[in-house]
GUTORKOL-378586 format. One record per residue (C-alpha): residue number from 1; residue in three letters; x, y, z. Coordinates in steps of 0.5 Angstrom, whole numbers, plus 500, padded with zeros to 3 digits. Example, Ala and Ser with C-alpha at 12.3 -4.5 7.8 and 13.67 -1.06 7.14 Angstrom:
% GUTORKOL-378586
+------+------+-----+-----+-----+
: resi : resn :  px :  py :  pz :
+------+------+-----+-----+-----+
:    1 :  ALA : 525 : 491 : 516 :
:    2 :  SER : 527 : 498 : 514 :
+------+------+-----+-----+-----+
% end
This chain:
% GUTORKOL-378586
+------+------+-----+-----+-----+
: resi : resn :  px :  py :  pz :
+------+------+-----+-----+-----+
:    1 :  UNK : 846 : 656 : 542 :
:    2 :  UNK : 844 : 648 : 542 :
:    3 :  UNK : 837 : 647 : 544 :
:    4 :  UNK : 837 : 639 : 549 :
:    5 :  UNK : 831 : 636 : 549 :
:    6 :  UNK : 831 : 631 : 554 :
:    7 :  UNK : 827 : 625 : 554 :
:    8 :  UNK : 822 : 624 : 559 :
:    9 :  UNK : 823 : 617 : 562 :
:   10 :  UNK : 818 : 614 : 567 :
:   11 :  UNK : 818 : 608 : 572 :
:   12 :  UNK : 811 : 606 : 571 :
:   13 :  UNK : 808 : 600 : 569 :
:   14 :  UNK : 803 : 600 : 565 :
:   15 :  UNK : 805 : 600 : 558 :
:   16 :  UNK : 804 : 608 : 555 :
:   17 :  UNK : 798 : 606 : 550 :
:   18 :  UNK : 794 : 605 : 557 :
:   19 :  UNK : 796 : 610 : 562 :
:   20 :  UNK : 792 : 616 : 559 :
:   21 :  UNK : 786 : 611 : 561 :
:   22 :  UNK : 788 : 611 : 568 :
:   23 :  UNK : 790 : 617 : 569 :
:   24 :  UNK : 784 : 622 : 574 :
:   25 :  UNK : 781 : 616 : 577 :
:   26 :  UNK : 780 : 613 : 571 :
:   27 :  UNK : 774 : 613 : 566 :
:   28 :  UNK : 769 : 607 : 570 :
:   29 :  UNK : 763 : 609 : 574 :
:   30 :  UNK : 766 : 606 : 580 :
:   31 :  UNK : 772 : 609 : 580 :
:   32 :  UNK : 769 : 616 : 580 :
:   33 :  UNK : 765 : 613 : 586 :
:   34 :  UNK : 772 : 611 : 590 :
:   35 :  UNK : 775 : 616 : 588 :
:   36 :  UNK : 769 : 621 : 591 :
:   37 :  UNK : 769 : 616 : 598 :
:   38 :  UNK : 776 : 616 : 599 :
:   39 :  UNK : 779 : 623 : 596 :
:   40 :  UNK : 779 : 629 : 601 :
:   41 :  UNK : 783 : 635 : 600 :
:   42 :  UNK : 786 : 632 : 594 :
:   43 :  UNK : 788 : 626 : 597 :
:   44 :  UNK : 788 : 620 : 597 :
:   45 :  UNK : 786 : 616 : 603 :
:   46 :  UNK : 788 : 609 : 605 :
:   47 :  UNK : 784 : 608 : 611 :
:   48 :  UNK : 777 : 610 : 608 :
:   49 :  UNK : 778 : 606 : 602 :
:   50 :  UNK : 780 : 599 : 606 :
:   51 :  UNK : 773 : 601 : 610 :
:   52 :  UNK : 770 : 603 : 605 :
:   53 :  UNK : 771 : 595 : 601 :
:   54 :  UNK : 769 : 592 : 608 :
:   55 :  UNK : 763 : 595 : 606 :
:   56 :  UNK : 762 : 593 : 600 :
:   57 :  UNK : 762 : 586 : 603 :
:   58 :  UNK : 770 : 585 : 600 :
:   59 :  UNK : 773 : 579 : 605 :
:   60 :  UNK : 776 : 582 : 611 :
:   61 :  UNK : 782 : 577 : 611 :
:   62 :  UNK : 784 : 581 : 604 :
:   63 :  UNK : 782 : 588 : 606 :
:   64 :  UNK : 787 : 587 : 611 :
:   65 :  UNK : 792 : 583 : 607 :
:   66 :  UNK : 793 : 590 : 604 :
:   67 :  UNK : 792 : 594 : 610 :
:   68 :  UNK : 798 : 592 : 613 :
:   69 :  UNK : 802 : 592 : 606 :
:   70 :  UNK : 800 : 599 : 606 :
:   71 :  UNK : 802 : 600 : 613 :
:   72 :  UNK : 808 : 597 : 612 :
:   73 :  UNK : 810 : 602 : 606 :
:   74 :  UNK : 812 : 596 : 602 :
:   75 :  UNK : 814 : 597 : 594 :
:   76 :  UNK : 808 : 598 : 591 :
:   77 :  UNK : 803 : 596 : 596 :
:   78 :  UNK : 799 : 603 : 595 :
:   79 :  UNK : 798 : 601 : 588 :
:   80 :  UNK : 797 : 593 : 589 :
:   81 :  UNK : 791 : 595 : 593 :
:   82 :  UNK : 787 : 600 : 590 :
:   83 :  UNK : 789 : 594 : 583 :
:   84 :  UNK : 787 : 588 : 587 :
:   85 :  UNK : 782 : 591 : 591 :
:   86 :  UNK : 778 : 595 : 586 :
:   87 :  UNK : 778 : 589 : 581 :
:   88 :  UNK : 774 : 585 : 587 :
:   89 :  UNK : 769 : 591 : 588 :
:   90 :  UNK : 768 : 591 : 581 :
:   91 :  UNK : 766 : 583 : 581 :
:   92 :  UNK : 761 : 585 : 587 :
:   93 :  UNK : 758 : 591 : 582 :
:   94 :  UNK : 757 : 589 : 577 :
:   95 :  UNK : 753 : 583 : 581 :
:   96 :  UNK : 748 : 588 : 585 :
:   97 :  UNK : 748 : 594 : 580 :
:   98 :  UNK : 751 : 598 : 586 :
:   99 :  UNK : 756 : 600 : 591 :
:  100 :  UNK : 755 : 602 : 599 :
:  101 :  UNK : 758 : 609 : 600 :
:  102 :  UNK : 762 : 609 : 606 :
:  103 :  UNK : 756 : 613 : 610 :
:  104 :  UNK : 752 : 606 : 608 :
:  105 :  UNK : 747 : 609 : 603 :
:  106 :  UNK : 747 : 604 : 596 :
:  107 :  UNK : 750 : 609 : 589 :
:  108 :  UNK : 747 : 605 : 584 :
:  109 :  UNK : 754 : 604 : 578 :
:  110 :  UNK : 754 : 601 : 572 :
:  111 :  UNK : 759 : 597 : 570 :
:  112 :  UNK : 759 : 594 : 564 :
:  113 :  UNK : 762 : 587 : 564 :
:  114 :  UNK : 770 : 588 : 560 :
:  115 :  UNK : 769 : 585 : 553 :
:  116 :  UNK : 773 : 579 : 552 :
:  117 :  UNK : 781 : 578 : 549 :
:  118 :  UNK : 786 : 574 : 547 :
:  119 :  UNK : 786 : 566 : 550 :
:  120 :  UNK : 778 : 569 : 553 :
:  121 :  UNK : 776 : 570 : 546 :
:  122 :  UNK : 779 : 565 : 543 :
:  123 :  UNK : 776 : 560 : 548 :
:  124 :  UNK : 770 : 562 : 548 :
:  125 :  UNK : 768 : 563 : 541 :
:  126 :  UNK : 771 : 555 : 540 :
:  127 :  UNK : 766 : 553 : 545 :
:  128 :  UNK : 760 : 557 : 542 :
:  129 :  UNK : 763 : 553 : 535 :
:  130 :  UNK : 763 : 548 : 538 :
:  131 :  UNK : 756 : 548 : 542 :
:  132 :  UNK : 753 : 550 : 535 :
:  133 :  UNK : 756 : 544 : 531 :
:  134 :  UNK : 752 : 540 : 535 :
+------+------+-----+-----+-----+
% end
């Protein structure tokens, strides 16, 4: 009796040295709090997480880019929103040191600022190079 052992294949993106950092709602402050607003019966919901960036003060425009995306069950609209959305939170967060809950009350989330990397680093430690040479 041979045993197979079958490769697992996945159709993800994200390469798999990253994917344990996003699995749960991720690791962030911010994404426990979207996840507490917008999670109920182990679900996700769509229309709490669009009303929960307008909100925070997230253009409308785009909120409601993504929402017709979404509506229209595009390919891959679901995870370009919670991206691209939630990146455009993290802006306003790491701003005021907070979020508004979707009852209006202020969640303090720290959200520290992600180190620099590749070209960003580079660039940054030349123009510190440079301002030192000065």
């Amino acid at each position: 009796m041979t045993e197979e052992t079958e490769v697992k294949t996945t159709k993800s993106i994200v390469p798999s040295k990253y994917a344990g950092r996003y699995k749960n709602g991720g690791e962030d402050e911010l994404a426990q709090f979207i996840k507490a607003q917008c999670v109920s019966e182990g679900n996700f919901h769509f229309s709490k997480f669009f009303e929960l960036m307008a909100k925070n003060g997230i253009a409308q425009d785009k909120v409601d880019h993504y929402a017709n995306q979404v509506a229209e069950k595009r390919h891959g609209a679901e995870g370009r929103a919670r991206m691209t959305l939630r990146n455009m939170l993290a802006t306003f967060v790491r701003k005021n040191g907070k979020a508004i809950a979707l009852d209006g009350s202020e969640v303090p989330v720290n959200l520290p600022k992600p180190a620099l990397t590749g070209a960003a680093k580079a660039a940054q430690e030349a123009s510190t190079a440079q301002e030192a040479a000065e």
